[in-house]
Rosetta silent file (secondary structure, phi, psi, omega in degrees, C-alpha in Angstrom):
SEQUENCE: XXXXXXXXXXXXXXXXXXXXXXXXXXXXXXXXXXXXXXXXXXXXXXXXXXXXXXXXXXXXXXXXXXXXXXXXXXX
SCORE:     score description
SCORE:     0.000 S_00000001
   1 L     0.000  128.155  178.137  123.236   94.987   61.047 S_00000001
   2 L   -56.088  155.448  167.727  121.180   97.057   58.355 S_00000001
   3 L  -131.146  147.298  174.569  122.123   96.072   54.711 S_00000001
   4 L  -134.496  160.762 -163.968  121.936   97.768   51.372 S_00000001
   5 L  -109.115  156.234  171.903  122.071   96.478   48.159 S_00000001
   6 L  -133.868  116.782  136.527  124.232   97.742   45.199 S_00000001
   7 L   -11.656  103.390  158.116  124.526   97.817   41.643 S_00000001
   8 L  -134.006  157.433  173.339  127.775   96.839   40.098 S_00000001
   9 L   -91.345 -161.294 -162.321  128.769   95.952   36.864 S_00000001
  10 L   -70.974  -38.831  179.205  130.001   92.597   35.563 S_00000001
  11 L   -58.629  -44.278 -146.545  134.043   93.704   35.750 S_00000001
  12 H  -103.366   -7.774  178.119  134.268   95.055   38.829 S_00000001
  13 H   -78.384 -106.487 -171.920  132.029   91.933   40.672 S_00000001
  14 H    12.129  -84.100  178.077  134.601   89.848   38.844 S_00000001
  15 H   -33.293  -81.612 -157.286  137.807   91.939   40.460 S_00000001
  16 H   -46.958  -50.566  158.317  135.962   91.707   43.638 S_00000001
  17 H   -45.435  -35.822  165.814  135.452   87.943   43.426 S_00000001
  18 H   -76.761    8.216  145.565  139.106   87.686   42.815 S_00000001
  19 H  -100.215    4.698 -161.268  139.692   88.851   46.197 S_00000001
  20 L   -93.676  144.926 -151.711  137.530   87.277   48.178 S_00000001
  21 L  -121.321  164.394 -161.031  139.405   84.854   50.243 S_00000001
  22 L   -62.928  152.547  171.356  137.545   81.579   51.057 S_00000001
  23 L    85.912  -53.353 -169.054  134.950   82.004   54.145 S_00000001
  24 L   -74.071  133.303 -178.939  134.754   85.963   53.602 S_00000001
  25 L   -60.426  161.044 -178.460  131.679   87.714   53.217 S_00000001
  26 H   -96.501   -8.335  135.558  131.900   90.426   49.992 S_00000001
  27 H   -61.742  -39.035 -177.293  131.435   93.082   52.916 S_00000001
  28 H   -41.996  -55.146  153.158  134.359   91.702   54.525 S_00000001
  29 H   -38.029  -58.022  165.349  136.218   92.021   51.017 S_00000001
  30 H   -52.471  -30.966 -171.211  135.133   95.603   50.693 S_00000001
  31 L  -117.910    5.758  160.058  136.369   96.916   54.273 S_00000001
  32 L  -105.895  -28.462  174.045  139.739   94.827   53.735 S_00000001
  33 L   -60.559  -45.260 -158.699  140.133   95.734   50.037 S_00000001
  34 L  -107.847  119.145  157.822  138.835  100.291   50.339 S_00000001
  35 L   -90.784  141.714 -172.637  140.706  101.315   53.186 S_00000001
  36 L   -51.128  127.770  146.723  138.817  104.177   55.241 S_00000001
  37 L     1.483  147.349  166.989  139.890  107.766   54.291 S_00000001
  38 L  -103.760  118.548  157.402  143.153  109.014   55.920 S_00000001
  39 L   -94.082  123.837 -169.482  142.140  112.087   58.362 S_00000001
  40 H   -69.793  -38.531 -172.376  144.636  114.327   58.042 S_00000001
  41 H   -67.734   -7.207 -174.311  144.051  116.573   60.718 S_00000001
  42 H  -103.433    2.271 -131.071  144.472  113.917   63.170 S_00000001
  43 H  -113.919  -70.430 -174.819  147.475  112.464   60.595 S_00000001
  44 H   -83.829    7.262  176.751  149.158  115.953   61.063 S_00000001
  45 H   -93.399  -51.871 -178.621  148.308  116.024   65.273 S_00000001
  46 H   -77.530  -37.685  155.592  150.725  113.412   65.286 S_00000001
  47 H   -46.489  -47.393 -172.848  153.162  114.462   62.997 S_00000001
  48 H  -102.963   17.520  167.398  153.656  117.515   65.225 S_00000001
  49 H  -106.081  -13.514 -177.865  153.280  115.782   68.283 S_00000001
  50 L  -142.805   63.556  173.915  155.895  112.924   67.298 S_00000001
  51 L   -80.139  145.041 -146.668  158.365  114.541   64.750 S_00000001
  52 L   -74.533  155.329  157.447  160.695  112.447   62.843 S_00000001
  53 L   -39.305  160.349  165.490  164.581  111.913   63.155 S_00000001
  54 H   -51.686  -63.369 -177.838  167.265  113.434   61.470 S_00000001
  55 H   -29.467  -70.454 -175.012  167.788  110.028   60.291 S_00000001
  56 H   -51.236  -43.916 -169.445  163.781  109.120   59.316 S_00000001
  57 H   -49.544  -38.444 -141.510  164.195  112.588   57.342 S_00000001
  58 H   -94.640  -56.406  178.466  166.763  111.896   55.598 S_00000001
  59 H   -38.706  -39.732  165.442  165.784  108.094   54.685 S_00000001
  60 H   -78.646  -30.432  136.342  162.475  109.964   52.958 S_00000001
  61 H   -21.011  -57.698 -159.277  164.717  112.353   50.948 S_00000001
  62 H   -79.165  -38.598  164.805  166.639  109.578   49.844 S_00000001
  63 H   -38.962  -78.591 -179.747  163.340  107.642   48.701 S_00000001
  64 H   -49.643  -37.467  154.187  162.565  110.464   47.004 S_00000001
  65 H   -82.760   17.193  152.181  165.332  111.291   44.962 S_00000001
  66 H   -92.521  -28.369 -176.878  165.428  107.820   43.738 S_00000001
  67 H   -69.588  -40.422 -158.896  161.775  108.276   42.704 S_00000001
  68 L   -76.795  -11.148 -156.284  162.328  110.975   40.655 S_00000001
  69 L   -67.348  161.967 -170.877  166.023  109.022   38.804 S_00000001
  70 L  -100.144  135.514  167.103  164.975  107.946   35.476 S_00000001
  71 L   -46.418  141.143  176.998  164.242  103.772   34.851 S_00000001
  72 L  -142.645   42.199  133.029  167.515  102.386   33.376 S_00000001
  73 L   -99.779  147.364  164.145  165.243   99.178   31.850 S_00000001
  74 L   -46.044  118.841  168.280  164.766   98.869   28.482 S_00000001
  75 L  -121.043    0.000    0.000  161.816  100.152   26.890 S_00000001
């Protein structure tokens, strides 16, 4: 497999060395760490080919209008 080399600075080889799990290559680390784009259009093929429950609807509504509730820890 072709290889190319990259520039990084000292911080982010650092981050990346703290994932690297024993045995794994720092490509390995890179394609488990950066997940590939999401394509939407195929993202949204499926959404309208497999639309959600009442239920599933409702369960993300309720997610959401706990995200927006204000933290009630101390700050």
């Amino acid at each position: 497999m072709p290889v190319k080399s990259i520039k990084i600075d000292t911080e982010a080889y650092d981050r990346l060395r703290q994932c690297k799990q024993p045995g794994e290559s720092f490509s390995e680390v890179t394609k488990r760490v950066v997940l590939p784009p999401l394509d939407v259009k195929a993202w949204l093929k499926r959404v309208r080919n497999n639309p959600l429950s009442s239920e599933a609807i409702e369960a993300v509504e309720a997610q959401i209008a706990n995200r927006r509730r204000p933290s009630k820890r101390d700050r």
